[in-house]
LOPAVEX-593754 format. One line per 2 residues: number of its first residue (from 1); their letters; for each residue y negated, z negated, x of C-alpha. Coordinates in nm, 4 decimals, padded with zeros to 6 digits. Example, Ala and Ser with C-alpha at 12.3 -4.5 7.8 and 13.67 -1.06 7.14 Angstrom:
// LOPAVEX-593754
1	as	00.4500 -00.7800 01.2300; 00.1060 -00.7140 01.3670;
END
This chain:
// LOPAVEX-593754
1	xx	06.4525 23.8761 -13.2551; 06.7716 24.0803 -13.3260;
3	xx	06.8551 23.8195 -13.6729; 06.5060 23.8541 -13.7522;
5	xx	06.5288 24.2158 -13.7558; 06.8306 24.2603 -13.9162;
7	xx	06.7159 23.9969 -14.1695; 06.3914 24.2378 -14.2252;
9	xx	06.6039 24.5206 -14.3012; 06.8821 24.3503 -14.5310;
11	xx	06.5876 24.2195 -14.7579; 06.4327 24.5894 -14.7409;
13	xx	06.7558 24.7161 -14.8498; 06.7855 24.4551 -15.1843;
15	xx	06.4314 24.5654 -15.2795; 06.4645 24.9232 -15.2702;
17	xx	06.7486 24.8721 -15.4805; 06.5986 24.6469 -15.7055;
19	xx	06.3374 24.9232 -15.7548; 06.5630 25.1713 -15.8357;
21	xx	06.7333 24.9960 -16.0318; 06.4247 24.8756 -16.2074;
23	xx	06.3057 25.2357 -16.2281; 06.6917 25.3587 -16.4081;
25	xx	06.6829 25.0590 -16.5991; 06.3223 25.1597 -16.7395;
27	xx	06.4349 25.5762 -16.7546; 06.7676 25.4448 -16.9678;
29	xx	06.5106 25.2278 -17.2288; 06.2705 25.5274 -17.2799;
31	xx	06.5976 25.7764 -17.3513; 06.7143 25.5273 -17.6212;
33	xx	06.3726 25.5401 -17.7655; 06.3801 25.9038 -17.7808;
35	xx	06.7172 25.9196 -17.9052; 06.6261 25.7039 -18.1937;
37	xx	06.3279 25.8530 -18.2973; 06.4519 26.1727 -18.3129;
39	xx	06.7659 26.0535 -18.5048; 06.5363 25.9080 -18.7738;
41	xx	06.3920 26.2564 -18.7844; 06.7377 26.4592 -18.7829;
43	xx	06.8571 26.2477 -19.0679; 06.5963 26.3980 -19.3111;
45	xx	06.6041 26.7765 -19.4265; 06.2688 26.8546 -19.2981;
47	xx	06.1148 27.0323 -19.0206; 05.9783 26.8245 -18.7639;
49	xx	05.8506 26.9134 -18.3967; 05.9016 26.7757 -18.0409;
51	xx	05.6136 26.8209 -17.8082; 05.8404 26.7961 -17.5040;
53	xx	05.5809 26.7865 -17.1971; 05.7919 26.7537 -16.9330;
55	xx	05.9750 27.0195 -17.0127; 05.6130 27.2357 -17.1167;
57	xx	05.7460 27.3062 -17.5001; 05.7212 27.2754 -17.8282;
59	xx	06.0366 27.2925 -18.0289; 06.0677 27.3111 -18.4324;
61	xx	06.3834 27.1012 -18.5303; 06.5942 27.0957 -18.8256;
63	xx	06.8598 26.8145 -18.8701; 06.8502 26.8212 -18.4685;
65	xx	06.8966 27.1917 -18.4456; 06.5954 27.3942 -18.2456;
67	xx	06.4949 27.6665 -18.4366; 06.1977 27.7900 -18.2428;
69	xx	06.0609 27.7082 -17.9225; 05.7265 27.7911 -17.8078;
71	xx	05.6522 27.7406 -17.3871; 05.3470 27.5672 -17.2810;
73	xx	05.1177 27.7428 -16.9907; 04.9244 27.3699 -16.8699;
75	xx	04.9465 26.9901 -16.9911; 04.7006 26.8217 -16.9128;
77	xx	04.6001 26.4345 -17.0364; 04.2954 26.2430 -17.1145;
79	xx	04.3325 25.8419 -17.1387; 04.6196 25.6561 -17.1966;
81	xx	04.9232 25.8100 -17.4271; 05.2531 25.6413 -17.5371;
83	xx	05.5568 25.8856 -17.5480; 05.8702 25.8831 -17.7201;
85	xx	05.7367 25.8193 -18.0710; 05.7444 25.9316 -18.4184;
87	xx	05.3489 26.0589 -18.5341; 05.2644 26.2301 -18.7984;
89	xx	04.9866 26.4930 -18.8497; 04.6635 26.3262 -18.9825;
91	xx	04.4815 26.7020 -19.0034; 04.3441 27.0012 -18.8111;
93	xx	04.0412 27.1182 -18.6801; 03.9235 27.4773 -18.5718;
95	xx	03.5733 27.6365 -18.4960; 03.6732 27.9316 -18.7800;
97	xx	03.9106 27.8121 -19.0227; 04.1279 28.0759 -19.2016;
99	xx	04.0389 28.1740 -19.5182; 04.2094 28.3666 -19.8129;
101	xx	04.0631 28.6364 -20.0388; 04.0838 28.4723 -20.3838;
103	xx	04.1189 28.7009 -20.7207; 03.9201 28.5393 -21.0113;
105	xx	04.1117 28.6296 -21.3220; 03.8779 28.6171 -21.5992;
107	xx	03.9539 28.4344 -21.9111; 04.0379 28.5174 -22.2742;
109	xx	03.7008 28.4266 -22.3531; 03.4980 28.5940 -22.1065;
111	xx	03.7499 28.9375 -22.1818; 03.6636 28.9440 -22.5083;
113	xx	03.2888 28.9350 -22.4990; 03.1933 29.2391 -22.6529;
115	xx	02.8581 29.2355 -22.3704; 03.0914 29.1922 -22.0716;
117	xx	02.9699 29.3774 -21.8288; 03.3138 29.5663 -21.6342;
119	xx	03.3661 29.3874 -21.2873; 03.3883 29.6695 -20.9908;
121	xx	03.7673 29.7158 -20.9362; 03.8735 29.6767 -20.5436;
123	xx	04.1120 29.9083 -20.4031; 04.4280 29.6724 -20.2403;
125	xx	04.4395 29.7663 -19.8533; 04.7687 29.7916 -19.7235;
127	xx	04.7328 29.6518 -19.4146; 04.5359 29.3609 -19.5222;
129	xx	04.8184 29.2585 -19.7617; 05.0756 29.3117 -19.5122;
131	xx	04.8093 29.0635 -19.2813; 04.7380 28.8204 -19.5844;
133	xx	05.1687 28.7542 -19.6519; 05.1997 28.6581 -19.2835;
135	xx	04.9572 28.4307 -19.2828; 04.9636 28.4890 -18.8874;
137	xx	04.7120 28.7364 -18.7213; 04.3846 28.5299 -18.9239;
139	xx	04.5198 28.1898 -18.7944; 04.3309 28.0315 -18.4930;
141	xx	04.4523 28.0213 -18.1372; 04.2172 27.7088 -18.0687;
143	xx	04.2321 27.3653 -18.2517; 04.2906 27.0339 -18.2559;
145	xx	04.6099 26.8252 -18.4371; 04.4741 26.4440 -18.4866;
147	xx	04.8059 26.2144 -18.5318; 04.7894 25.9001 -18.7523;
149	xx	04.7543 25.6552 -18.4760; 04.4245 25.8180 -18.3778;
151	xx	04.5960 26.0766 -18.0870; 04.3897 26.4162 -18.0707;
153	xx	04.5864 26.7111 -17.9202; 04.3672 27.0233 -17.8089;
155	xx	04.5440 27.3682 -17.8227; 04.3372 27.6340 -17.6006;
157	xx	04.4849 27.9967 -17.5597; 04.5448 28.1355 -17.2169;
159	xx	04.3596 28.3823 -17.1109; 04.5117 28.6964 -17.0723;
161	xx	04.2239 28.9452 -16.9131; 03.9796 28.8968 -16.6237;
163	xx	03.6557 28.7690 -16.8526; 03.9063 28.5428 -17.0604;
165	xx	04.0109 28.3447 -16.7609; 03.6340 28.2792 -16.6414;
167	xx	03.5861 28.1703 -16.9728; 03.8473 27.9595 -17.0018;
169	xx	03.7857 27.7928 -16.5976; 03.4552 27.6769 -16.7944;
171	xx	03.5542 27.5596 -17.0610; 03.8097 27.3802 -16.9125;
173	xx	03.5510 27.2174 -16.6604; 03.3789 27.1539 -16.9468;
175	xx	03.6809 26.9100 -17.1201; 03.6666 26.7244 -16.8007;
177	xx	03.2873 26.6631 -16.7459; 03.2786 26.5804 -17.1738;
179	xx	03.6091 26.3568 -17.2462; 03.4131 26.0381 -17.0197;
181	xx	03.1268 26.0897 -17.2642; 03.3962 26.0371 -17.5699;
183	xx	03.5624 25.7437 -17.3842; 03.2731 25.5521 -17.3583;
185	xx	03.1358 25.6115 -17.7244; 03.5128 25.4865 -17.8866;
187	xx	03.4778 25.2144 -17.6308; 03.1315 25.1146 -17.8016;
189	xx	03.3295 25.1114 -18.1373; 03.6050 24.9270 -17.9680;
191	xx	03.8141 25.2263 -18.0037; 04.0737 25.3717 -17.7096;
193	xx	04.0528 25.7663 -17.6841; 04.3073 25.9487 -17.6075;
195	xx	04.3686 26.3631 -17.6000; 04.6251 26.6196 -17.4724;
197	xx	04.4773 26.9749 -17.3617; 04.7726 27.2227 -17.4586;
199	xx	04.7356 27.5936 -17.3103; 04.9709 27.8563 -17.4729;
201	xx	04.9685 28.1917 -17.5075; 04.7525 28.3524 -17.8082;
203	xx	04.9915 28.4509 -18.0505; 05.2369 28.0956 -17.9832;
205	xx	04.8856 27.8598 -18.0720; 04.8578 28.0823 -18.4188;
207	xx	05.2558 28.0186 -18.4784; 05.2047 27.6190 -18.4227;
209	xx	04.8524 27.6217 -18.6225; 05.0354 27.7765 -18.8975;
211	xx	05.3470 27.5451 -18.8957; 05.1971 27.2263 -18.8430;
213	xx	05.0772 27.0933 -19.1653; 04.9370 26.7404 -19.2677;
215	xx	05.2031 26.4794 -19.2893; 05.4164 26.7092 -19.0644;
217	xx	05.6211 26.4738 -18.8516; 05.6469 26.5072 -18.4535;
219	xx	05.7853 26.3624 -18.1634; 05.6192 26.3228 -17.8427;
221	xx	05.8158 26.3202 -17.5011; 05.6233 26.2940 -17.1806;
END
C-alpha cells in the first residue's frame, strides 16, 4: 500500500511538472510572437499602436519607443480573439461623426458675373478655430475600430457622474443580451464574430478616435 502510494505521488509530481512546463513552454512561444510582430512594426517609421489588455493600455509606438499611453477602465471580450498579431485598421464607426465647416471659394467665373449676388460674410469665432485646429473636443468618445481580419473593437466612455453610470450599467447589459444575437447571424453566413468592449475615460476615447486612422497598424496583446 505504502509503494502504491508513493508510486501515486511520484507520477503526480511528473505531471504537475509536465504542466508547468507545458504552460512556460506555451508563455515563451506567445512572447516570441509578440516580439516579432512588434519588431516588424519598429522597423518602419510609422506610428503604430499596441492594445496591451493585460496590462489595460493603449500605447502609440514609434520605432519601439512609447510616445503616449492611454489606461483602459474595463476589457471585456465577446467570442473568440487571437492575440499577439499585427492588424490593421479596416475603418471606424460612430453614432455622430465629426464634421468640418468647409469654405466654398468661388471661382473666377462665378466672381466676375456682373449679377452675382454678394455672399453674407461670416465673422471667424475664435474659439471655434482654436476647437477646429485640434481636431479634439468634436471627436467622439464612442466607436467602433473594425481590423482587416474582420475583429470589431467597441470604445465606450466611462461615466463620470451619477446619471452617466446608470446609463452606461444599461448599455452595457445591453452588449451582453445583443452580441448572442450577432453570433448567431455571422454563424448563418458562416462567419465567426468576434468584439472587444474598451471603457476609457472621455477625453482618452477622443485622443484614440482621432489617431487611429484606416490602414493604421496595431498590435494586440491579451
Amino acid at each position: 500500500m505504502r509503494n502504491l502510494t508513493l508510486v501515486l505521488v511520484i507520477l503526480c509530481s511528473v505531471l504537475c511538472q509536465g504542466i508547468a512546463r507545458a504552460d512556460d513552454l506555451e508563455t515563451l512561444e506567445a512572447t516570441n510572437r509578440r516580439l516579432r510582430a512588434e519588431y516588424e512594426l519598429a522597423t518602419k517609421s510609422q506610428l503604430y499602436f499596441v492594445f496591451d489588455l493585460q496590462a489595460k493600455n493603449v500605447q502609440f509606438k514609434s520605432s519601439g519607443m512609447a510616445i503616449a499611453e492611454l489606461p483602459l477602465q474595463r476589457v471585456s471580450y465577446w467570442g473568440p480573439v487571437s492575440g499577439d498579431k499585427v492588424r490593421t485598421v479596416a475603418g471606424k464607426l460612430s453614432y455622430k461623426t465629426p464634421e468640418r465647416d468647409v469654405l466654398k471659394i468661388p471661382s473666377p467665373e462665378e466672381s466676375a458675373k456682373p449679377d452675382a449676388e454678394p455672399k453674407a460674410q461670416v465673422k471667424a469665432d475664435p474659439k471655434k478655430f482654436e476647437l477646429a485646429a485640434l481636431e479634439l473636443s468634436d471627436m467622439p468618445t464612442s466607436f467602433q475600430v473594425r481590423f482587416d481580419d474582420g475583429l470589431l473593437v467597441a470604445v465606450k466612455p466611462a461615466p463620470e457622474e451619477f446619471l452617466h453610470r446608470i446609463w452606461w450599467t444599461l448599455n452595457r447589459g445591453f452588449w451582453y443580451l445583443s452580441r448572442p444575437l450577432f453570433s448567431v447571424w455571422n454563424f448563418l453566413h458562416q462567419r465567426t464574430y468576434s468584439e472587444i468592449l474598451l471603457t476609457m475615460p472621455p477625453k482618452d476615447a477622443q485622443l484614440l478616435y482621432w489617431s487611429l486612422t484606416d490602414g493604421s497598424s496595431c498590435l494586440l496583446i491579451n
